[in-house]
N, CA, C and O of each residue as an XYZ file, in Angstrom:
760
protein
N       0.840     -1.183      0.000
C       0.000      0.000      0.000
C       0.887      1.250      0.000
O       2.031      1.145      0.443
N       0.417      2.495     -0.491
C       1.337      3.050     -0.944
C      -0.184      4.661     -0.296
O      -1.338      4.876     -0.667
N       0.678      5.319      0.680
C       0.353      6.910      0.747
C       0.969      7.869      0.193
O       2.092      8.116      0.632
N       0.276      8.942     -1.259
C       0.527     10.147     -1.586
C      -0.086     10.493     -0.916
O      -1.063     10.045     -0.316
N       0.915     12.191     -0.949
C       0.228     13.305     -0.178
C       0.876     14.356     -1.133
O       2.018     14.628     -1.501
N      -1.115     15.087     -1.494
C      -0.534     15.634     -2.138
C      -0.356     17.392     -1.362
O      -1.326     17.867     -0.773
N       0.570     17.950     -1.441
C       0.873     18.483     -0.413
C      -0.055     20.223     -0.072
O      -0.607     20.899     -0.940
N       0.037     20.549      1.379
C      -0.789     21.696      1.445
C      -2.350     22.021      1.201
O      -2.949     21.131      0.598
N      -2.832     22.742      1.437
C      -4.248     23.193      1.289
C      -5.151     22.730      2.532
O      -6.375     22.634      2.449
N      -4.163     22.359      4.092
C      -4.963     22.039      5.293
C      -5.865     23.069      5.265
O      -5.626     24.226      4.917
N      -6.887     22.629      5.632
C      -8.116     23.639      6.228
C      -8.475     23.092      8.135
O      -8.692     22.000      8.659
N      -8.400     24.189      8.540
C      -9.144     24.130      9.935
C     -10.594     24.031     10.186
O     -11.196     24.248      9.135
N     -11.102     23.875     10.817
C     -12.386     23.665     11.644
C     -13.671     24.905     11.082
O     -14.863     24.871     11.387
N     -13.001     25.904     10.227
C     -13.668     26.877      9.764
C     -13.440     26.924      8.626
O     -13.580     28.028      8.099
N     -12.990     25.751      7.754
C     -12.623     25.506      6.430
C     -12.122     26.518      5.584
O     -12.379     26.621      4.384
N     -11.142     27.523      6.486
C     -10.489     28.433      5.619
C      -8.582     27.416      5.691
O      -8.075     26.676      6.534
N      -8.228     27.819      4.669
C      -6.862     27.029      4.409
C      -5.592     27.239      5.245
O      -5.743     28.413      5.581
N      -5.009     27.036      5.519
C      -4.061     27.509      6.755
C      -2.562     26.778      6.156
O      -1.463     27.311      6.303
N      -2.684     26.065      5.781
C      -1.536     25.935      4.774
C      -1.282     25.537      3.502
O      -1.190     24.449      2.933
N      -1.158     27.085      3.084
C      -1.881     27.041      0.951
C      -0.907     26.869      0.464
O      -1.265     26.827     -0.713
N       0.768     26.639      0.453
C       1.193     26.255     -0.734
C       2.083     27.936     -1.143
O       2.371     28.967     -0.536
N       2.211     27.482     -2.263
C       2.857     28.486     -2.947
C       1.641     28.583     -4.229
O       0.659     27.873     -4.445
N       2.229     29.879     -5.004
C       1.725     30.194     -5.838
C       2.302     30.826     -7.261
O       3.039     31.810     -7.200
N       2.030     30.374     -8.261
C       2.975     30.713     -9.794
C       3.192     31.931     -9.783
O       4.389     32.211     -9.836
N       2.179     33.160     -9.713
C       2.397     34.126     -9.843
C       1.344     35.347     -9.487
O       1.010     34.553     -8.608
N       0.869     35.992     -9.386
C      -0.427     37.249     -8.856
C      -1.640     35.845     -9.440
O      -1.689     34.980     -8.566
N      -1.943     35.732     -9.851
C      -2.924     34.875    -10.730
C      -2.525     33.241    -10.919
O      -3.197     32.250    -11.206
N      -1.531     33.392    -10.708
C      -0.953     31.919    -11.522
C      -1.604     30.596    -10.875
O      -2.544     30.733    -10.091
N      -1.024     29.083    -11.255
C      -1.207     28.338    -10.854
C      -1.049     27.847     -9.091
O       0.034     27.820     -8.507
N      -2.072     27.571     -8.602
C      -1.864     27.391     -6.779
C      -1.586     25.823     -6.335
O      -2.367     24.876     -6.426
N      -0.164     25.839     -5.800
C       0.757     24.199     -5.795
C       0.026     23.429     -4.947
O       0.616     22.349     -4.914
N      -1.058     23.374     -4.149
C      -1.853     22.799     -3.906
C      -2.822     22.114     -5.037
O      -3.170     20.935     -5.104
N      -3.118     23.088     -5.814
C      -3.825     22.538     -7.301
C      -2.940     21.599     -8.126
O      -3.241     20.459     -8.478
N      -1.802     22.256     -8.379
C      -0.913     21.215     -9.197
C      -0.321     19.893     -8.391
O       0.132     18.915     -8.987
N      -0.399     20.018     -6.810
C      -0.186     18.488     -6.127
C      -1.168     17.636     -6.412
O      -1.007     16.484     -6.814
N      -2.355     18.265     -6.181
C      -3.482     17.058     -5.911
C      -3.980     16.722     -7.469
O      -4.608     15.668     -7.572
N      -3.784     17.459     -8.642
C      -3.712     16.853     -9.997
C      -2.713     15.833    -10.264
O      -2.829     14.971    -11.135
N      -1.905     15.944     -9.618
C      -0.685     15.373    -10.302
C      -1.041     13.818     -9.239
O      -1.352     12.733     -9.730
N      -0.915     14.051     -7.954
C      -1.093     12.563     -6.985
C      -2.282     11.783     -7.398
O      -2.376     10.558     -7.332
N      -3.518     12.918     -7.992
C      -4.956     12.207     -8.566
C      -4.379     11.112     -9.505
O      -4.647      9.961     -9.162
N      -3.532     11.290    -10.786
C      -3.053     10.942    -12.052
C      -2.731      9.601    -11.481
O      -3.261      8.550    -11.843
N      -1.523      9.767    -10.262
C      -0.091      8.717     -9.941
C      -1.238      7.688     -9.380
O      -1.275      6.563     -9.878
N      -2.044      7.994     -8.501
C      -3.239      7.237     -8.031
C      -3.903      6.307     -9.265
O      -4.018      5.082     -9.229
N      -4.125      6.790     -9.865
C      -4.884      6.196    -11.013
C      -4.143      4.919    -11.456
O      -4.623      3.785    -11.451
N      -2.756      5.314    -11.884
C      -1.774      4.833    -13.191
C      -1.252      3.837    -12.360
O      -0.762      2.837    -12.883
N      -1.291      3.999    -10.737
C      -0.660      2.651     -9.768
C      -1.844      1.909     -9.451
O      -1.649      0.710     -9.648
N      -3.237      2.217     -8.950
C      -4.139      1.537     -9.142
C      -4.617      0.568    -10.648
O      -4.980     -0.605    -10.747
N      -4.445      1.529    -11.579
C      -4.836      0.363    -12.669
C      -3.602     -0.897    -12.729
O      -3.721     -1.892    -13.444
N      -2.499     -0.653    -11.899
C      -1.641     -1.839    -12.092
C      -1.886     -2.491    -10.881
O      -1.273     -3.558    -10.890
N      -2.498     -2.331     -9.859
C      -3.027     -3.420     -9.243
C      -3.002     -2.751     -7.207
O      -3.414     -3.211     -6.142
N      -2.461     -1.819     -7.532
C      -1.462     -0.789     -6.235
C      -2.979     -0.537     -5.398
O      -4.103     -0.337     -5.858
N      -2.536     -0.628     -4.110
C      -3.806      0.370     -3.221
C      -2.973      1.200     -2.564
O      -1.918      1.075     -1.942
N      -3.687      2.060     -2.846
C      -3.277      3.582     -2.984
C      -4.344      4.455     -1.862
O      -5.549      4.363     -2.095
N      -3.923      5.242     -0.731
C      -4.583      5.884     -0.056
C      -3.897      7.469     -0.190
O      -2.717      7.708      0.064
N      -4.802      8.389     -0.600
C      -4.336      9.862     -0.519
C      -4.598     10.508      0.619
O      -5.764     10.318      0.965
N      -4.004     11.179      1.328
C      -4.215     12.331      2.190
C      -5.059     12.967      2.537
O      -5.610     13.000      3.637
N      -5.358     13.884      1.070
C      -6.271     14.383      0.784
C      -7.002     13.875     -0.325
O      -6.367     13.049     -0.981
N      -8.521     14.207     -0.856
C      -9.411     14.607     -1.814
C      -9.820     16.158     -2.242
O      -9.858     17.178     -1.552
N     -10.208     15.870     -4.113
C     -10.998     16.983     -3.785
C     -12.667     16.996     -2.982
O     -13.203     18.070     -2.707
N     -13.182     15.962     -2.752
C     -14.376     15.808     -1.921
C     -14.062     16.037     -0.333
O     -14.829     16.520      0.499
N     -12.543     15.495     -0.107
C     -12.207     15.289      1.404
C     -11.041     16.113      1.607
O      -9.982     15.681      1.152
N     -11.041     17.178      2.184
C      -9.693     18.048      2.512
C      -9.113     17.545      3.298
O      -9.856     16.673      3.748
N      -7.956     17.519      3.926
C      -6.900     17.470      4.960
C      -7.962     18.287      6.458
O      -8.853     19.129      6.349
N      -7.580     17.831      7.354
C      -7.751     18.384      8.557
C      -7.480     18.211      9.681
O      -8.223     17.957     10.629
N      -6.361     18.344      9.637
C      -5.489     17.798     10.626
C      -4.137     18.828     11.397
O      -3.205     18.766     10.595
N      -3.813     19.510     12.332
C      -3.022     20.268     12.781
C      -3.685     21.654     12.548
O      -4.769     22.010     12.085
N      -2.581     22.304     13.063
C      -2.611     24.353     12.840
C      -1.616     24.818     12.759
O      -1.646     26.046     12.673
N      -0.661     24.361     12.744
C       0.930     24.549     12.331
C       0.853     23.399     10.550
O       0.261     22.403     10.132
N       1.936     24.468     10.044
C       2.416     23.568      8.813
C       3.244     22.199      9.435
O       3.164     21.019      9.093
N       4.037     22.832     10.447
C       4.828     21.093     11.501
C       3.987     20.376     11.427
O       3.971     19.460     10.604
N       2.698     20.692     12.604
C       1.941     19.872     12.881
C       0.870     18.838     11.714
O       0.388     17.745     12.013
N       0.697     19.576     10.339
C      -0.042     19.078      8.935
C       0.809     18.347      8.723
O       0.330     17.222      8.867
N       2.233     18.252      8.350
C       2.998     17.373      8.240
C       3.316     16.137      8.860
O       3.634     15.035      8.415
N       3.177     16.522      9.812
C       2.907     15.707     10.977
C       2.403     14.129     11.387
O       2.763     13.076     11.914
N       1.209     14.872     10.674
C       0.165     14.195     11.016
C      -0.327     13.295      9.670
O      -0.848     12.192      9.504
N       0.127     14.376      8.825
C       0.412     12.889      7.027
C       1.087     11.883      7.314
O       0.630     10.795      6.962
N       2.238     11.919      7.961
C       3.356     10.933      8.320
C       2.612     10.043      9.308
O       2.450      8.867      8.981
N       2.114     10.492     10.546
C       1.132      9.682     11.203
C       0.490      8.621     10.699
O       0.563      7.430     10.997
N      -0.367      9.386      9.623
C      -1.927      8.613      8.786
C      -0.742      7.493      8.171
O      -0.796      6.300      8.469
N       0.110      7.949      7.456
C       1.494      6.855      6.636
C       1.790      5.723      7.459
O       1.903      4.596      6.977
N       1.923      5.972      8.700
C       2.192      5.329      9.837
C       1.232      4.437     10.160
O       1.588      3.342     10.596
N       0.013      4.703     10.025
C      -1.201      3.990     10.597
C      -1.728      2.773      9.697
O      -1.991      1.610     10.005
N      -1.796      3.555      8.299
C      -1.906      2.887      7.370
C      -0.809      1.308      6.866
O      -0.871      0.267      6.212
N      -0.109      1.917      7.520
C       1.241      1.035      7.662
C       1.532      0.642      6.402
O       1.658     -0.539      6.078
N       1.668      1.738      5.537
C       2.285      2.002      4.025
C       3.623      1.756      3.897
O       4.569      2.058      4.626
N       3.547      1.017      2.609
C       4.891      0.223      2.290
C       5.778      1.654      1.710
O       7.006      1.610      1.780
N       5.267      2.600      1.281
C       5.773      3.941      0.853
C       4.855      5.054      1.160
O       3.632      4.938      1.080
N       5.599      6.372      1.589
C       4.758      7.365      1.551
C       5.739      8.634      0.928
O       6.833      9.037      1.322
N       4.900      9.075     -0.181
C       5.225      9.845     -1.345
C       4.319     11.343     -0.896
O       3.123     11.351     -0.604
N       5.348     12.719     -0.936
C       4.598     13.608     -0.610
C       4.755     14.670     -2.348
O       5.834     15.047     -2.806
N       3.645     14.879     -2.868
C       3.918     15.767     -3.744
C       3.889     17.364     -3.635
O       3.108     18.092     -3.021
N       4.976     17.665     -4.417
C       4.668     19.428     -3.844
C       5.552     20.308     -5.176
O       6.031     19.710     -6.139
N       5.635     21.784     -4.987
C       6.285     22.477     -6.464
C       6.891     23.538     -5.546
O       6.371     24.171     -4.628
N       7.894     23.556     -5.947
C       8.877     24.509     -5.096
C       8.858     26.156     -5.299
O       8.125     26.537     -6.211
N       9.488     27.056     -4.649
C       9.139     28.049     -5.024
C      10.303     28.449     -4.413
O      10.742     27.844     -3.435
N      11.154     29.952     -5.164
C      12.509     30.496     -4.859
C      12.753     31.994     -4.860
O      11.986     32.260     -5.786
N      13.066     32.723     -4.639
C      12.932     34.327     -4.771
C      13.664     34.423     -5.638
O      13.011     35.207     -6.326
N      14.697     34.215     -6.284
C      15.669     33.703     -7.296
C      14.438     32.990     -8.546
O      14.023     31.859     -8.799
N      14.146     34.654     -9.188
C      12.915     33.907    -10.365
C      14.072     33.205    -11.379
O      13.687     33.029    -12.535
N      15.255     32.847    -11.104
C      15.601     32.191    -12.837
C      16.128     30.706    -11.629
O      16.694     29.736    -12.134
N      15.913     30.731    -10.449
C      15.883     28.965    -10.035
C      14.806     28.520    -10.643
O      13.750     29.068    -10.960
N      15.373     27.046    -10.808
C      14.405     26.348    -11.835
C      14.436     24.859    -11.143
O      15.122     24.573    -10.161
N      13.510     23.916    -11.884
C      14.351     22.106    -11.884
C      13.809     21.625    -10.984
O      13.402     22.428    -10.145
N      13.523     20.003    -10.702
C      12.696     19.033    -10.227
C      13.953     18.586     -8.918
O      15.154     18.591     -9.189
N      13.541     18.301     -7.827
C      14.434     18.048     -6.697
C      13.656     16.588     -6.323
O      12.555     16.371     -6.830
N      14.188     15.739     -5.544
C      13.680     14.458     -4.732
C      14.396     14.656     -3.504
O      15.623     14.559     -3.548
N      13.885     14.894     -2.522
C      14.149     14.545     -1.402
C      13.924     13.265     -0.274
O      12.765     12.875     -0.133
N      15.012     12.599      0.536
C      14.857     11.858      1.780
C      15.159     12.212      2.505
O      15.406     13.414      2.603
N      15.345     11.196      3.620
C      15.836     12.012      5.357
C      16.084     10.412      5.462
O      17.255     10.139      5.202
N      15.440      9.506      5.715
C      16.352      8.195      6.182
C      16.986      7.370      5.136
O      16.322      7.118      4.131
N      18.133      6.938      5.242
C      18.850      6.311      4.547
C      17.934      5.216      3.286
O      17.949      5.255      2.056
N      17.020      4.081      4.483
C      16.276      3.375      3.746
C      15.209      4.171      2.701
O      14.342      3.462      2.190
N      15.224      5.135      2.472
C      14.565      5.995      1.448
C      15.355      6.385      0.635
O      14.847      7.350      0.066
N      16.282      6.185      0.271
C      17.023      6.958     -0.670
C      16.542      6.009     -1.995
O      15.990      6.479     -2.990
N      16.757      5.059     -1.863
C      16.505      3.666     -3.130
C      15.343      4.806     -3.886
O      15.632      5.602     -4.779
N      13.728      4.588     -3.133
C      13.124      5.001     -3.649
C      12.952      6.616     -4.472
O      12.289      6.902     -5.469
N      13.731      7.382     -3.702
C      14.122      8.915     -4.028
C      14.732      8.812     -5.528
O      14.470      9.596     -6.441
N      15.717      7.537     -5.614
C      16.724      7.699     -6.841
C      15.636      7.138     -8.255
O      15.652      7.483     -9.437
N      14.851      6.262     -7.599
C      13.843      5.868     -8.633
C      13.027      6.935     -9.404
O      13.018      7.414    -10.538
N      12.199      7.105     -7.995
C      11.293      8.400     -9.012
C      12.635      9.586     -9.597
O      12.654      9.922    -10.781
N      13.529     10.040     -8.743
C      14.134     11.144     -9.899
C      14.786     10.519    -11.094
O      14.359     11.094    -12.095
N      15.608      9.620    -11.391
C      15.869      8.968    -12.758
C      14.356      8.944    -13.418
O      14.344      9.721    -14.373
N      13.167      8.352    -13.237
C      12.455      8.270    -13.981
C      12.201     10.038    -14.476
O      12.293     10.425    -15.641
N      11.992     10.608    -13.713
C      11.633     12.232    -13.966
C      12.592     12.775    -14.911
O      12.207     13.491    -15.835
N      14.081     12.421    -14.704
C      14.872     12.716    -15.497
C      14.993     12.590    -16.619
O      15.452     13.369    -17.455
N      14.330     10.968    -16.776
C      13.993     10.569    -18.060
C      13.453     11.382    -18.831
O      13.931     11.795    -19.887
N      12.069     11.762    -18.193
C      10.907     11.627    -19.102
C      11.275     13.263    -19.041
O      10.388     13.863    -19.647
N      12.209     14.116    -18.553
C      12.168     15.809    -19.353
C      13.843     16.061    -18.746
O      14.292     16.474    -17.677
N      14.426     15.607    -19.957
C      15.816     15.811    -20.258
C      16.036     17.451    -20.402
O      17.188     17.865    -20.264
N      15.351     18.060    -20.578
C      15.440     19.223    -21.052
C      15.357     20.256    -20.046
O      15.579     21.465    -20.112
N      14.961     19.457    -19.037
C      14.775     20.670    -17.139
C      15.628     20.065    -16.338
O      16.133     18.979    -16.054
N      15.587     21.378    -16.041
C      17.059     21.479    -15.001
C      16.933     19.954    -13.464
O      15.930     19.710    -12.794
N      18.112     19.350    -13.387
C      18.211     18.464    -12.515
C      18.884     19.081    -11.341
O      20.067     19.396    -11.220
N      17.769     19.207    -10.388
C      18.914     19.470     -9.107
C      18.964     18.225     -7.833
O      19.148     18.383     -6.626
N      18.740     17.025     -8.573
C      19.343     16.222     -7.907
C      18.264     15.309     -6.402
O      17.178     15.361     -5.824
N      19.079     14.842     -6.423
C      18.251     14.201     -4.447
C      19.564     14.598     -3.975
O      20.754     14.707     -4.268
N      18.301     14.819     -2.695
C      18.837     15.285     -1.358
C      18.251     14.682      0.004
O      17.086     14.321      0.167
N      19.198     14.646      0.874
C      18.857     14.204      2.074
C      18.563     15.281      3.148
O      19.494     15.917      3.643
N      17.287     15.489      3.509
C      16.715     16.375      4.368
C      15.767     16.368      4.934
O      14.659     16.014      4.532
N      16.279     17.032      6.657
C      15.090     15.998      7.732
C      13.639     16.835      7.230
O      12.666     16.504      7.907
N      13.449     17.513      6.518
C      11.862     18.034      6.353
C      11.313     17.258      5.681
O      10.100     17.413      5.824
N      11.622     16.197      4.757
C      11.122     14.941      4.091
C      10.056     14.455      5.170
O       8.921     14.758      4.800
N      10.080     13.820      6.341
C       9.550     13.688      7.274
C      10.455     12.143      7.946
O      10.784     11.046      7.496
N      10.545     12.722      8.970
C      11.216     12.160     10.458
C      10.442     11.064     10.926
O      11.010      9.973     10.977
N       9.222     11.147     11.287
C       8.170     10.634     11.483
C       8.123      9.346     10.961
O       7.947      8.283     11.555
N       8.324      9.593      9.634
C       7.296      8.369      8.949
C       8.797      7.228      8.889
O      10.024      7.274      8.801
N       7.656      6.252      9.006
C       8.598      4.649      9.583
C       9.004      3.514      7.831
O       9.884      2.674      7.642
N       8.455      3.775      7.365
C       8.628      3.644      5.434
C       9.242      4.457      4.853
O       9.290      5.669      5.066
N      10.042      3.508      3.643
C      10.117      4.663      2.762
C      10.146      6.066      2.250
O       9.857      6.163      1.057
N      10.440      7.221      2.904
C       9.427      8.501      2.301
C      10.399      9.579      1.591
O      11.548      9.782      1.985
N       9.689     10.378      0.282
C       9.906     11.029     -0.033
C       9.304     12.706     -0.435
O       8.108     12.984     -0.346
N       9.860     13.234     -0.667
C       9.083     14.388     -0.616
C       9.601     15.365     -2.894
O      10.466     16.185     -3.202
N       9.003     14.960     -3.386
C       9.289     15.481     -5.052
C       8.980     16.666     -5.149
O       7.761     16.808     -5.246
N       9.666     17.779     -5.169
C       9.475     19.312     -5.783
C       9.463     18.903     -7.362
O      10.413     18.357     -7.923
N       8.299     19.236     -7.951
C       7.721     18.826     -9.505
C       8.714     20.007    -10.244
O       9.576     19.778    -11.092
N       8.505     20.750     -9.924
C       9.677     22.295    -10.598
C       9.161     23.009     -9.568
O       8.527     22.726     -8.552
N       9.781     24.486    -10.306
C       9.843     25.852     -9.330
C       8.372     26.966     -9.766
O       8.408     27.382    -10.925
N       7.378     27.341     -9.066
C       5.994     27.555     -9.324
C       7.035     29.248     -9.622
O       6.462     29.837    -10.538
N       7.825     29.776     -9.310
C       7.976     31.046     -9.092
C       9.185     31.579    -10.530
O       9.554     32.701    -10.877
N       9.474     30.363    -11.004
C      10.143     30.532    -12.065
C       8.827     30.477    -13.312
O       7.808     29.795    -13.423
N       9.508     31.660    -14.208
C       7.912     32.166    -15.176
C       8.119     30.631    -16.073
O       7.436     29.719    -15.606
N       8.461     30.483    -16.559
C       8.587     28.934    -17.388
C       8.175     28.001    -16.908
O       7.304     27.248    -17.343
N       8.765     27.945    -15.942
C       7.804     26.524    -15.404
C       6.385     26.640    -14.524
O       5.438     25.854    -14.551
N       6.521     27.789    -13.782
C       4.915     27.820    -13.678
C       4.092     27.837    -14.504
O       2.993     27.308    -14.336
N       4.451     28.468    -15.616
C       3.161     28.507    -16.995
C       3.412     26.594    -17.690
O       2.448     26.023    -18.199
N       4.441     26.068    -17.603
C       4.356     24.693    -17.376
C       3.691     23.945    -16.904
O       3.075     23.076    -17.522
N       3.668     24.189    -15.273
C       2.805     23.771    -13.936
C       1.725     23.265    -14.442
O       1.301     22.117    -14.578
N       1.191     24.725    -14.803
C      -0.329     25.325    -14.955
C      -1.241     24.183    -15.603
O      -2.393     23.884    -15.286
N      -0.255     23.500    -16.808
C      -0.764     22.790    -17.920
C      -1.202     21.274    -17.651
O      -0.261     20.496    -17.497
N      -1.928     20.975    -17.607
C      -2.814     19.340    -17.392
C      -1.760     18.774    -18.258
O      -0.958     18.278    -17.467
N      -1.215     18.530    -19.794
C      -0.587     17.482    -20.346
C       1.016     17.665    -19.289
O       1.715     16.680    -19.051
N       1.328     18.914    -18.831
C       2.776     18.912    -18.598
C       2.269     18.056    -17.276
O       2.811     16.951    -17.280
N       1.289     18.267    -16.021
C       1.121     17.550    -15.156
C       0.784     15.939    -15.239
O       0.900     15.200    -14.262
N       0.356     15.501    -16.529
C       0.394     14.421    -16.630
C       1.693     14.062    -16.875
O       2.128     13.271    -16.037
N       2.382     14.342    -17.651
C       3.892     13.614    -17.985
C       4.801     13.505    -16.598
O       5.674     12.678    -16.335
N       4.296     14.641    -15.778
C       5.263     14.133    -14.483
C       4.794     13.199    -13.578
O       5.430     12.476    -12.811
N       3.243     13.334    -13.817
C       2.242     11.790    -12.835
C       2.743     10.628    -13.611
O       2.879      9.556    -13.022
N       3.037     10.732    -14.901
C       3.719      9.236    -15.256
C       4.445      8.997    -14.723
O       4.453      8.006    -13.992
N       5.551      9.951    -14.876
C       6.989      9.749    -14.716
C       6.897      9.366    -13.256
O       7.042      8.166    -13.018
N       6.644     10.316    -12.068
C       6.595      9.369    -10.802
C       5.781      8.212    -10.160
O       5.690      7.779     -9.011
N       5.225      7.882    -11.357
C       4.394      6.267    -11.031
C       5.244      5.130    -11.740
O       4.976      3.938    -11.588
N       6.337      5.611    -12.561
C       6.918      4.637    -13.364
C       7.866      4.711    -12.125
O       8.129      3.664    -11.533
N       8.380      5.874    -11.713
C       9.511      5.397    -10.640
C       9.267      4.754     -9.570
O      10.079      3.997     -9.039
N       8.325      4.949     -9.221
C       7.512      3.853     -7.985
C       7.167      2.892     -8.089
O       6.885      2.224     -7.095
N       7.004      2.260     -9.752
C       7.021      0.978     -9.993
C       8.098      0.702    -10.422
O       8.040     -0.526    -10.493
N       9.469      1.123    -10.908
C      10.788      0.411    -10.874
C      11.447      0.201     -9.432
O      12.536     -0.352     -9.277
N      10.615      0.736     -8.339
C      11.156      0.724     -6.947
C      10.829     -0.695     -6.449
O      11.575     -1.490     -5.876
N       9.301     -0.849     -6.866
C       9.044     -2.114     -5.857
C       9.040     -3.343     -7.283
O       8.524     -4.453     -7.155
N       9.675     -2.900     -8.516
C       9.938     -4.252     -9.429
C      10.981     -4.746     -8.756
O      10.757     -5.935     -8.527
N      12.223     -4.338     -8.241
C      13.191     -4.613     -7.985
C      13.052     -5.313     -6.607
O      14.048     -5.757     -6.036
């Protein structure tokens, strides 16, 4: 069993959002929107191969859990925990004040996660040779917590003008929901 999360857009008890994410630009695409498109896709493409798959969130079912961004995090890793998921995958799109940072990142924090980190980014790498690689990294904000597998995928940079108007796009969000469902299935072929 396998938990995405797709990341941000907790709502509190008064269903206003308390941790929204980043955003492309005055108007642009909101990385809460482009997580939960993109984890909807990976959901799909691992379920039709046979995968049970539990998300975080829905768009029918929001997150509701904590009041700190710590504590939302938190508490995904928890549900990962409970569920007692063989992987837990967090999706999210990075954002930099540095508008010409660009490029897809994979992050871990425990060693036994790295396997899976190197999977999905080779596959990502694959499938868009043409964007910037900045690599995996090991970092405790991945989440501490969680007792599986876990990673945390920055899809690109929402604040760089290119790739947010990228983001934005359903076919570009599908090619990266492939790409990290193919890496999650070269993780557990092996």
């Amino acid at each position: 069993m396998l938990v995405l999360d797709p990341g941000h857009a907790v709502k509190n008890e008064a269903g206003k959002i308390i941790n929204a994410g980043a955003q492309a630009s005055r108007r642009g695409v909101l990385e809460r929107d482009v997580a939960l498109h993109v984890a909807d896709t990976i959901a799909s493409l691992l379920e039709a191969q046979g995968a049970k798959v539990v998300m975080t969130r829905t768009r029918t079912n929001p997150w509701r859990y904590g009041f700190t961004s710590q504590a939302d995090n938190r508490g995904r890793a928890i549900l990962a925990n409970m569920m007692r998921a063989d992987a837990y995958i967090r999706i999210h799109c990075d954002w930099n004040r540095d508008r010409r940072f660009q490029g897809f990142t994979t992050y871990f924090y425990r060693w036994g996660s790295r396997e899976l980190a190197e999977n999905i980014h080779q596959s990502l790498a694959n499938t868009f040779p043409g964007h910037r690689d900045n690599g995996v990294k090991r970092r405790s904000f991945v989440s501490a917590s969680a007792h599986m597998p876990a990673v945390l995928v920055e899809l690109g940079v929402l604040s760089n003008k290119m790739e947010g108007k990228e983001l934005s796009e359903d076919t570009h969000q599908s090619h990266l929901a492939m790409a990290v469902a193919e890496g999650i299935t070269n993780y557990f072929a092996k």
